[in-house]
Backbone bond lengths (Angstrom), bond angles and torsions (degrees), N, CA, C in turn:
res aa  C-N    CA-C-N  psi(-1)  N-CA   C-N-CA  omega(-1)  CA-C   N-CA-C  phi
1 X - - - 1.461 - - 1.522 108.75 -
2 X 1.538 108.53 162.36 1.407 96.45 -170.45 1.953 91.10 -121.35
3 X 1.774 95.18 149.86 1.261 87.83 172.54 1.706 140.77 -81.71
4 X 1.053 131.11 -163.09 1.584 124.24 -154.34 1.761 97.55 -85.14
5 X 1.333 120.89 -25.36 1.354 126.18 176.20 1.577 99.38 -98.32
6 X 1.352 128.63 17.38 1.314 115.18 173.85 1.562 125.64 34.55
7 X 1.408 116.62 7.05 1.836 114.45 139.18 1.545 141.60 -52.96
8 X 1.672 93.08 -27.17 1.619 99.27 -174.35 1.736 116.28 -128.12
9 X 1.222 110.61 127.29 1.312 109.72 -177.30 1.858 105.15 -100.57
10 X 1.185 100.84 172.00 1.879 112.32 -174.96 1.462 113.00 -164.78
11 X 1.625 98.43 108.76 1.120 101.53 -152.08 1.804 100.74 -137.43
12 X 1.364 123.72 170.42 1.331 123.84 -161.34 1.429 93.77 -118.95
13 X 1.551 139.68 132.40 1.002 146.01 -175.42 1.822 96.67 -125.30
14 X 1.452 101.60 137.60 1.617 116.18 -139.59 1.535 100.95 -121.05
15 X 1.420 163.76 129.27 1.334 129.01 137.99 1.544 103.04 -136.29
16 X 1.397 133.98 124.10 1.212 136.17 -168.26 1.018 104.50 -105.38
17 X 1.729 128.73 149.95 1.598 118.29 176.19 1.496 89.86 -146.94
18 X 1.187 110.78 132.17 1.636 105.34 176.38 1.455 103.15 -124.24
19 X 1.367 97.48 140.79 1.525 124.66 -160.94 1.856 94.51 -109.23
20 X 2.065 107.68 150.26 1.243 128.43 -173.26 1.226 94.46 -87.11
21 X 1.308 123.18 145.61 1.711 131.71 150.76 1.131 102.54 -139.28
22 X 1.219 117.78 162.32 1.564 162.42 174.53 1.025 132.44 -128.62
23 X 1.729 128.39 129.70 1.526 121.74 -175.35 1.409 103.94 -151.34
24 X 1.806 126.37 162.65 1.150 149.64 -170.35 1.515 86.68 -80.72
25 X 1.481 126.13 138.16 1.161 153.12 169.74 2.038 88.84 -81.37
26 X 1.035 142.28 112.57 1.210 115.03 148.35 1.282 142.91 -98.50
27 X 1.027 155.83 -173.83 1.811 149.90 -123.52 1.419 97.60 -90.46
28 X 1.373 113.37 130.60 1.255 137.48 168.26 1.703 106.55 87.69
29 X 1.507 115.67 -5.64 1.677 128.72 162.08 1.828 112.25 69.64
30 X 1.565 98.83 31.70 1.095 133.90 173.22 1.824 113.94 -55.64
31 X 1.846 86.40 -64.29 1.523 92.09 -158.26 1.909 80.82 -130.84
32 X 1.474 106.82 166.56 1.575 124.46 141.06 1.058 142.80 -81.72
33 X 1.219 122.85 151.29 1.551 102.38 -177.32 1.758 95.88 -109.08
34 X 1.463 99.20 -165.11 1.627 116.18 -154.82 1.861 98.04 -54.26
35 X 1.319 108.68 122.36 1.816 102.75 164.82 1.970 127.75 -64.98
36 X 0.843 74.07 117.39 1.741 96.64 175.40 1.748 107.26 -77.47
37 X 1.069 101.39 126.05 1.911 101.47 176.92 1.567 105.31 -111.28
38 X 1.661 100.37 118.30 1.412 124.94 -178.32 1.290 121.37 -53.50
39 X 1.659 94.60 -52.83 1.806 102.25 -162.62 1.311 92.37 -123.04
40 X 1.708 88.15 116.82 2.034 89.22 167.73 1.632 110.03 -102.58
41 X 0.948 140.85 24.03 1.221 153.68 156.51 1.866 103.67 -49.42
42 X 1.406 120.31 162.35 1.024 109.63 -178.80 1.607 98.45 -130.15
43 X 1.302 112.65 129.66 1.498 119.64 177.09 1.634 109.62 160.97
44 X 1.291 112.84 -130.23 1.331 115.38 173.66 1.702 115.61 -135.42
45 X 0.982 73.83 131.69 1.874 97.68 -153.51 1.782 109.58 -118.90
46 X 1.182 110.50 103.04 1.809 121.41 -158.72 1.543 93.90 -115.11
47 X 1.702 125.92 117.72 1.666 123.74 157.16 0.974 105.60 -92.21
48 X 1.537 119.15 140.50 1.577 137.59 168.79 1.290 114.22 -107.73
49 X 1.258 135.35 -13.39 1.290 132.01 -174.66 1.556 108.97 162.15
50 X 1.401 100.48 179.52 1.258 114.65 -179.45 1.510 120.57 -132.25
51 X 1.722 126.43 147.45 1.558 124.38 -151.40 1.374 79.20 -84.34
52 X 1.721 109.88 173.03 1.653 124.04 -164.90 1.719 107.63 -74.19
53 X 1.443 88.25 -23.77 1.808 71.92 176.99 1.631 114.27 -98.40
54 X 1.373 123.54 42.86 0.879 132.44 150.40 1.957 115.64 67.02
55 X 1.396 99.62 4.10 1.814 104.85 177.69 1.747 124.12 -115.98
56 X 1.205 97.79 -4.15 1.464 117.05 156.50 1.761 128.37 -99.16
57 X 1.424 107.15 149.49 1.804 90.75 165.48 1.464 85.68 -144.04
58 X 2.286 97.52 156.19 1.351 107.10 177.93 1.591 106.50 -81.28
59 X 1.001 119.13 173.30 1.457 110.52 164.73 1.881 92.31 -164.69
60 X 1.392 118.56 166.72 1.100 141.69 148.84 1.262 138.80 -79.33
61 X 1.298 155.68 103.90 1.149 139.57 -145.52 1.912 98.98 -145.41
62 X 1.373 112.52 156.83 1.656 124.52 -179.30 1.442 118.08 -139.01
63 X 1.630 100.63 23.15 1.551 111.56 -155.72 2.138 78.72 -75.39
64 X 1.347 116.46 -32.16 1.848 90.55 -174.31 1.349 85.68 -91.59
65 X 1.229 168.06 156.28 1.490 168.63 -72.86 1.305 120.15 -105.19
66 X 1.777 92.25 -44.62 1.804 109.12 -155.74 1.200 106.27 -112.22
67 X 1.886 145.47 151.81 0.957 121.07 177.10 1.709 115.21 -74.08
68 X 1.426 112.14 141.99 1.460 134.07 176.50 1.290 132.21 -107.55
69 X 1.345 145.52 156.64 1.390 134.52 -154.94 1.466 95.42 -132.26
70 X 1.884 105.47 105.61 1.591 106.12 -174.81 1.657 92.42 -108.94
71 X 1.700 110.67 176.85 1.337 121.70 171.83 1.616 108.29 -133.74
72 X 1.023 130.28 112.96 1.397 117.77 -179.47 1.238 125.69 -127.15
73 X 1.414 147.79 115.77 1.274 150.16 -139.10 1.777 98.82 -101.12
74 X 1.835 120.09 111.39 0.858 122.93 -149.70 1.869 119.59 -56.92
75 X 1.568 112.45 -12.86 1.386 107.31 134.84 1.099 150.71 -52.28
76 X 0.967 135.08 -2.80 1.846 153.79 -122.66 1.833 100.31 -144.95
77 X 1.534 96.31 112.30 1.253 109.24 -169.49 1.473 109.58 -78.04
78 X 1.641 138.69 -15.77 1.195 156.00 122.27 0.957 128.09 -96.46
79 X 1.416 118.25 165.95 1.569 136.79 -156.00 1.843 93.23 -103.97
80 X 1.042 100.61 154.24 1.677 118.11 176.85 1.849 109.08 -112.33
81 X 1.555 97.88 119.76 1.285 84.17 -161.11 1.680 113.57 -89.20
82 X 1.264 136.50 159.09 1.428 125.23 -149.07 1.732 102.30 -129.54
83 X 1.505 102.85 -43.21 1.173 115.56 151.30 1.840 136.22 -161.56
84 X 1.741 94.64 139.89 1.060 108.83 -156.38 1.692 117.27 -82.84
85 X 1.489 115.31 -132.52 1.371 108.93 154.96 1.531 130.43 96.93
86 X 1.264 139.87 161.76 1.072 130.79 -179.26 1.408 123.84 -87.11
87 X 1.598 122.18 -7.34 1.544 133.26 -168.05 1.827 92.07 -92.87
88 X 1.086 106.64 131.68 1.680 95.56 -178.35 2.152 98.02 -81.81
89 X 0.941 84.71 152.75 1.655 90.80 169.33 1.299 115.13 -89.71
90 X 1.317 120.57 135.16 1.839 116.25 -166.68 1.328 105.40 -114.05
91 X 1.719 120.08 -19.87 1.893 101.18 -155.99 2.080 78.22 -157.36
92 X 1.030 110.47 135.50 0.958 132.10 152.94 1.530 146.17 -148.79
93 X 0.970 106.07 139.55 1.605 128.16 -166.69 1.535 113.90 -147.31
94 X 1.893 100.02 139.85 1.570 104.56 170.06 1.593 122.26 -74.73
95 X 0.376 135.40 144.53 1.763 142.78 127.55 1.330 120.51 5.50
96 X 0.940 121.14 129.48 1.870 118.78 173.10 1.295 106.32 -44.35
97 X 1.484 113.43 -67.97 1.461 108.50 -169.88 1.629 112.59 -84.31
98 X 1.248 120.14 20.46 1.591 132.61 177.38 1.735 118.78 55.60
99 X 1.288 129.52 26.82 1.156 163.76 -140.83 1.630 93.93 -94.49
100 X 1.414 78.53 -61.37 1.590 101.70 -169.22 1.561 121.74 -129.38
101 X 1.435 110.92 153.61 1.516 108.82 174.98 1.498 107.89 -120.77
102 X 1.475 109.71 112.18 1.368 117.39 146.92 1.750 127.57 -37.37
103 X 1.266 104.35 147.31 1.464 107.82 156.77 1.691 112.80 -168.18
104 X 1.017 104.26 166.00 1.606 113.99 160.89 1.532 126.98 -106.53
105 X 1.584 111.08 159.59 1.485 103.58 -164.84 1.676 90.65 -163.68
106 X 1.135 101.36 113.07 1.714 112.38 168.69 1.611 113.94 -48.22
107 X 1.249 131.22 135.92 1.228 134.73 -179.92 1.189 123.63 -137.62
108 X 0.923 108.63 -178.38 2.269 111.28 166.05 1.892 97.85 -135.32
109 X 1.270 110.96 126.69 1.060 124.62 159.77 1.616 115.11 -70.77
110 X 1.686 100.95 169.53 1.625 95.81 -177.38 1.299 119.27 -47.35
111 X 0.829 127.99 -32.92 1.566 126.68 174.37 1.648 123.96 -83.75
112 X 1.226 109.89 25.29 1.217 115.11 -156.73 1.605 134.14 21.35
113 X 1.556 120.24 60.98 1.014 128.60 -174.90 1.564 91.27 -122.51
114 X 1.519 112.34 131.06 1.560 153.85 -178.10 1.807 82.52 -37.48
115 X 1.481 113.71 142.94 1.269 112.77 -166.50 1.453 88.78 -155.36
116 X 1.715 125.89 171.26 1.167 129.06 160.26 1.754 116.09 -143.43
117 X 0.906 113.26 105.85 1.601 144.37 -178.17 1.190 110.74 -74.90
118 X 1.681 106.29 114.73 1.665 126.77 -173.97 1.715 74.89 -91.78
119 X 1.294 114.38 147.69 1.141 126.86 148.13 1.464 131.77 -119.87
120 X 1.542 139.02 -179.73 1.650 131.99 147.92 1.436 98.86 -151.21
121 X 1.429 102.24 146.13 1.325 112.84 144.75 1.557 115.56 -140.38
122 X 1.201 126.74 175.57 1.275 151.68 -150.08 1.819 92.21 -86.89
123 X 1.663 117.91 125.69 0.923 128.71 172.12 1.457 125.72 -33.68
124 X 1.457 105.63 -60.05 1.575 135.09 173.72 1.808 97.78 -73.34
125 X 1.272 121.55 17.73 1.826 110.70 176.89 1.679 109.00 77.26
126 X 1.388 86.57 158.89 1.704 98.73 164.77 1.559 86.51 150.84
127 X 1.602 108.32 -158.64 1.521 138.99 164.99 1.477 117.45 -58.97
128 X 1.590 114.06 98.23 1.415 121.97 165.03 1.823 103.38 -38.25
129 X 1.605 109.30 138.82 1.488 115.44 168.60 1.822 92.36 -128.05
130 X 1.500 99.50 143.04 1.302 127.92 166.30 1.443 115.20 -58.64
131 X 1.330 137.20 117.68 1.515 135.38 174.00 1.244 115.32 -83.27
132 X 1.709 93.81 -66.79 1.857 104.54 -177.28 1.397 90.89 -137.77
133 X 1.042 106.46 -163.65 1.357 142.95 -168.25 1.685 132.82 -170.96
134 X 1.227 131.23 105.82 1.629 110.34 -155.40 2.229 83.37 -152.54
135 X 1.035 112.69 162.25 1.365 134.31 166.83 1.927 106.50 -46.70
136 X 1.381 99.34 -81.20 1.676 91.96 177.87 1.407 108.62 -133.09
137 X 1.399 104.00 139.75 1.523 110.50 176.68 1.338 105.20 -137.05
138 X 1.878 119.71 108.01 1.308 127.71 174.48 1.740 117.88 -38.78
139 X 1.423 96.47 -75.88 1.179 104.71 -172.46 1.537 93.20 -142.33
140 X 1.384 121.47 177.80 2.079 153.50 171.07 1.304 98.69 -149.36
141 X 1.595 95.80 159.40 1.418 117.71 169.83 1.638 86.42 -162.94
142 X 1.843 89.40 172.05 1.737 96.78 -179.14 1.649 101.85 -130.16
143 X 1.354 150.02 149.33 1.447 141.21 172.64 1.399 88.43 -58.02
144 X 1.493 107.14 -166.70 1.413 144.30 -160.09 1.341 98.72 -133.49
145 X 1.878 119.68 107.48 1.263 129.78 177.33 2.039 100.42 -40.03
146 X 1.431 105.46 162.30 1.614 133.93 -33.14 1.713 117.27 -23.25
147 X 1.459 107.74 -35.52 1.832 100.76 -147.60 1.974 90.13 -79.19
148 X 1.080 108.28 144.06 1.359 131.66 -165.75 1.623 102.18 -103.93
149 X 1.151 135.04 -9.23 1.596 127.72 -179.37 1.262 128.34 -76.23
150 X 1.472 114.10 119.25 1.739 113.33 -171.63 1.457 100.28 -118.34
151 X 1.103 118.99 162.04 1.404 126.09 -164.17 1.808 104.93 -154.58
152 X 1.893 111.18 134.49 1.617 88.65 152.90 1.675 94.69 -129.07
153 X 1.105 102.66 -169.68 1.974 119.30 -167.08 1.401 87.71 -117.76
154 X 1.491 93.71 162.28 1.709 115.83 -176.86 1.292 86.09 -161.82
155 X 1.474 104.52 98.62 1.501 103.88 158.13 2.174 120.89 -104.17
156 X 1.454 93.53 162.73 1.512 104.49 -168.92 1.260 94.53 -142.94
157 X 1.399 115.62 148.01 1.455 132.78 143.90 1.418 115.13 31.33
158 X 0.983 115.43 -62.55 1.993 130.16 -166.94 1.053 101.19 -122.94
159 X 1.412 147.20 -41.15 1.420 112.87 -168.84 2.127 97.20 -177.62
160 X 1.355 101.08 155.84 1.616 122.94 -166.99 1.328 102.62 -99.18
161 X 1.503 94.58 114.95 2.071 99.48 -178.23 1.782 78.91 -110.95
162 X 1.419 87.78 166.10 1.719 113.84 168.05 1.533 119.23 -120.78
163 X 1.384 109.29 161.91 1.471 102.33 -175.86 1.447 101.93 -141.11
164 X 1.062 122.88 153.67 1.750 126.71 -153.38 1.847 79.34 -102.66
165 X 1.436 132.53 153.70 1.444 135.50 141.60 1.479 135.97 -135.78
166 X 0.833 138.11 -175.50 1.257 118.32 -178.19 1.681 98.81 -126.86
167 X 1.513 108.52 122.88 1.260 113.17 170.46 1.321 125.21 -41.98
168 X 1.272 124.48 -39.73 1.626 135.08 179.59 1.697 110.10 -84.71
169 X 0.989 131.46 -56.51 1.093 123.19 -152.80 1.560 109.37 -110.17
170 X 1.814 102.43 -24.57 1.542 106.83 179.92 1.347 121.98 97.06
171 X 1.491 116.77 -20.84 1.041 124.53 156.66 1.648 129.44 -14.02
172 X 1.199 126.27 108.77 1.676 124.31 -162.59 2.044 111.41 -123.12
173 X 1.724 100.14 113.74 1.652 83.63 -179.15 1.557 80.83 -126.54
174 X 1.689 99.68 139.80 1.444 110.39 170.29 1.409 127.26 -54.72
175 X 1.262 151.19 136.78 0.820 148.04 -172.63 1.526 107.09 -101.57
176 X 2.083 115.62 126.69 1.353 126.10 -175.95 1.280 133.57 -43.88
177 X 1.504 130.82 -2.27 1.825 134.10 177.38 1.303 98.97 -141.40
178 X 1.157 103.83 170.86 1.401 124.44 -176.16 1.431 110.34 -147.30
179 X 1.555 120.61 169.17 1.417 116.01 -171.57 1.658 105.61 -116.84
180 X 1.199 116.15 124.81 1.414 99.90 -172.41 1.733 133.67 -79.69
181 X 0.858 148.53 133.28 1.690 109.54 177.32 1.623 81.75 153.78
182 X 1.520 110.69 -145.36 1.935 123.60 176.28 1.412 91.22 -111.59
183 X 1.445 98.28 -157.46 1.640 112.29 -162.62 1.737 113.14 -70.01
184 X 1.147 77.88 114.12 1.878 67.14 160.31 1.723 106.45 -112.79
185 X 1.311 105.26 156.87 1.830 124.74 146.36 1.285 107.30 -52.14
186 X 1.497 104.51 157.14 1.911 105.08 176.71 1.646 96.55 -163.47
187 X 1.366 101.72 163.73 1.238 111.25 176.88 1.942 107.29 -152.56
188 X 1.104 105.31 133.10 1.799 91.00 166.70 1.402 116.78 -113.71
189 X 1.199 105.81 143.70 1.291 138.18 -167.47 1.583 104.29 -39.08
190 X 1.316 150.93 155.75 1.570 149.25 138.64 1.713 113.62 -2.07
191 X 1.583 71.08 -80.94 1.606 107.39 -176.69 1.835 125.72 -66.39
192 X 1.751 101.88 -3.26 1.465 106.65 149.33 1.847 89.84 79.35
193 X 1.401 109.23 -9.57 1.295 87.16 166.95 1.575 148.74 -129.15
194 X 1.590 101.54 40.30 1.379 128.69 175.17 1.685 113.22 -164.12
195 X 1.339 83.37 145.17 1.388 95.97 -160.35 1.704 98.83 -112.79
196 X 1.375 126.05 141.43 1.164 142.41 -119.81 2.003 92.22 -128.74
197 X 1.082 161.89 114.23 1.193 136.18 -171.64 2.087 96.95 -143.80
198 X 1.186 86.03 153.14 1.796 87.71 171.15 1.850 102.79 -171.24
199 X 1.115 94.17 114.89 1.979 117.67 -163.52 1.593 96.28 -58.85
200 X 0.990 111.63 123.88 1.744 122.14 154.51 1.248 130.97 -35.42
């Protein structure tokens, strides 16, 4: 706020950093046990999931400027980085069969018009490959092998359609309903067959 002689301003100076944890489910999945903190790095630090054998988690991290896509096996006194780069990574998720990790990454196409970039790379690392590419993509997710169905949202104005793709090839078939209303959050089910929603 500014004061009545407009010499003095008063103002709230802000910086949030959110930190990964991890904890023991204990028997019968009642209670937790004591939290363990993943990433001691200092910045902002986002988990998306965890690899299939259950001793790694993905997370996002901006502790070197930009956000980055680490994997770290909850023994593991650092993170292994998976992917680097100047595009920050925004959304990540594995793969049905955990093979691979999806993500997204804001871009500029040849013409430099604002773009959004499905990506994958290989669980164990290597060379990011391009999936799709489309104008806006809310959010994706993938089921939980056996079921093979991945999906992302495109919401507008009135209402959130989905679009079926194929992790490998990119392949995209619209999917028959839509949700009407503004943005919602979403999540799909394991089993690929319910979809999870809660309005903004």
């Amino acid at each position: 706020s500014l004061s009545a002689d407009g010499k003095h301003l008063a103002f709230v100076r802000w910086n949030g950093e959110a930190h990964v944890y991890f904890s023991d489910v204990e028997p019968g999945a009642r209670r937790i046990g004591a939290l363990q903190r993943l990433s001691l790095e200092e910045g902002r630090n986002y988990p998306y999931g965890w690899t299939t054998d259950g001793k790694s988690i993905l997370f996002t991290s901006d502790r070197a400027g930009q956000l980055q896509l680490f994997r770290q096996r909850i023994d593991q006194s650092a993170p292994d980085l998976l992917v680097g780069g100047k595009e920050a990574v925004m959304i990540v998720r594995p793969s049905p069969d955990g093979s691979q990790v999806l993500y997204s990454v804001i871009a500029q196409d040849k013409n430099g018009k604002r773009v959004m970039r499905l990506m994958r790379v290989s669980s164990s690392g290597g060379a990011p490959q391009l999936i799709l590419e489309r104008e806006t993509i809310d959010n994706f997710q993938c089921a939980t092998s056996p079921a093979t169905l991945c999906i992302f949202g495109v919401a507008t104005a009135e209402e959130n359609r989905f679009v079926q793709f194929d992790p490998i090839t990119g392949r995209q078939t619209p999917l028959p309903f839509a949700v009407k209303g503004t943005k919602y959050n979403w999540s799909l089910s394991p089993d690929a067959k319910t979809i999870a929603l809660a309005q903004w």
